[in-house]
C-alpha positions as CSV (number, residue, x, y, z in Angstrom):
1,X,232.1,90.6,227.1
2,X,233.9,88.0,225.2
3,X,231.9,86.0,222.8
4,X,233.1,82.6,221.1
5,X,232.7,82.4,217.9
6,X,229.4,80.0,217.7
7,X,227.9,83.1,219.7
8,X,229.5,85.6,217.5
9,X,227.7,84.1,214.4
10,X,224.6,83.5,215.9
11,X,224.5,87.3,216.7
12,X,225.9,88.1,212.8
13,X,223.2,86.2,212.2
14,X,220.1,88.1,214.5
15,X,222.4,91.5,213.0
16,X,221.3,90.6,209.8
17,X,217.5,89.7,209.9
18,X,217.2,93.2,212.3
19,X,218.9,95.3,209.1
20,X,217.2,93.7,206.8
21,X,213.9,94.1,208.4
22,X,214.0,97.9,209.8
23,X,216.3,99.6,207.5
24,X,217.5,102.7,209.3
25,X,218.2,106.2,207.8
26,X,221.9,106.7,207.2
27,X,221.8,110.4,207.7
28,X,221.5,109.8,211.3
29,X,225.2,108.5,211.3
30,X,226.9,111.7,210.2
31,X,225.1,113.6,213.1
32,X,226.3,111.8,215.4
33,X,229.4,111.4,214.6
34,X,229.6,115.2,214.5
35,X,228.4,115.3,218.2
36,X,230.7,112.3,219.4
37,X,233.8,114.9,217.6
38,X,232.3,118.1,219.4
39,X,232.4,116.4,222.6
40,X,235.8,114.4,222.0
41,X,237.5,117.7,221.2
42,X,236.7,119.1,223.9
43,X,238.1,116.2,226.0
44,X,240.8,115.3,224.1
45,X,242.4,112.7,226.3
46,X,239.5,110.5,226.7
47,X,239.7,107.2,225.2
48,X,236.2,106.4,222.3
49,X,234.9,103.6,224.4
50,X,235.7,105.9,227.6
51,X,233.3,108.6,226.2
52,X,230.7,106.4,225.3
53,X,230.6,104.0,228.1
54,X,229.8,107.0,230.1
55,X,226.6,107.6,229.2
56,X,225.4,103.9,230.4
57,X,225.5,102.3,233.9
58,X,226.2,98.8,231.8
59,X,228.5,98.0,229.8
60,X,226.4,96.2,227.8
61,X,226.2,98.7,224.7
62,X,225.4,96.2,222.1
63,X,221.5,96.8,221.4
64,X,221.4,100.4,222.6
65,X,219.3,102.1,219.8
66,X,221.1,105.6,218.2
67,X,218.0,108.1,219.6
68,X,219.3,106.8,223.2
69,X,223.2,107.2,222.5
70,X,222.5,111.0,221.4
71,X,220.3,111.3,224.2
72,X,222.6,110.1,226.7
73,X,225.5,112.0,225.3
74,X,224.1,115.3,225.1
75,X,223.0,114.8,228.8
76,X,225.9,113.7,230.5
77,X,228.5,115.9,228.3
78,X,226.0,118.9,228.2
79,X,228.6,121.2,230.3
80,X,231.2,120.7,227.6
81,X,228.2,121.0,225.1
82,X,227.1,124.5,226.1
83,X,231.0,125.7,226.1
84,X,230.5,126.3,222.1
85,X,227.1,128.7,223.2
């Protein structure tokens, strides 16, 4: 989804006021990176956006919350997951 750039600051904007107001803990980022590498290297040839985008029926990725990407990535890869067990 394209957005022009009125749009685009508008949502800079909302981005801002959310950070400020519900500051997040920034150890969560680290672990799930780690899992988004785990599953990547395991599936080497899938493109980032590829690996995400599967976890979601829309493309529309903007607002998911973190909990909800880790969720949805440990379900749909768990075959790849439980190779390392």
């Amino acid at each position: 989804m394209k957005h022009s750039r009125k749009q685009f600051k508008k949502l800079l904007k909302q981005m801002s006021k959310e950070i400020t107001d519900k500051p997040k803990n920034s150890a969560r980022i680290g672990e799930i990176l780690k899992l988004i590498e785990k599953i990547w290297k395991k599936a080497p040839n899938m493109l980032l956006c590829q690996l995400i985008g599967n976890c979601f029926e829309s493309g529309d990725l903007y607002y998911k919350e973190d909990d909800v990407l880790v969720k949805e990535l440990k379900s749909i890869y768990r075959n790849l997951l439980k190779e390392d067990k």
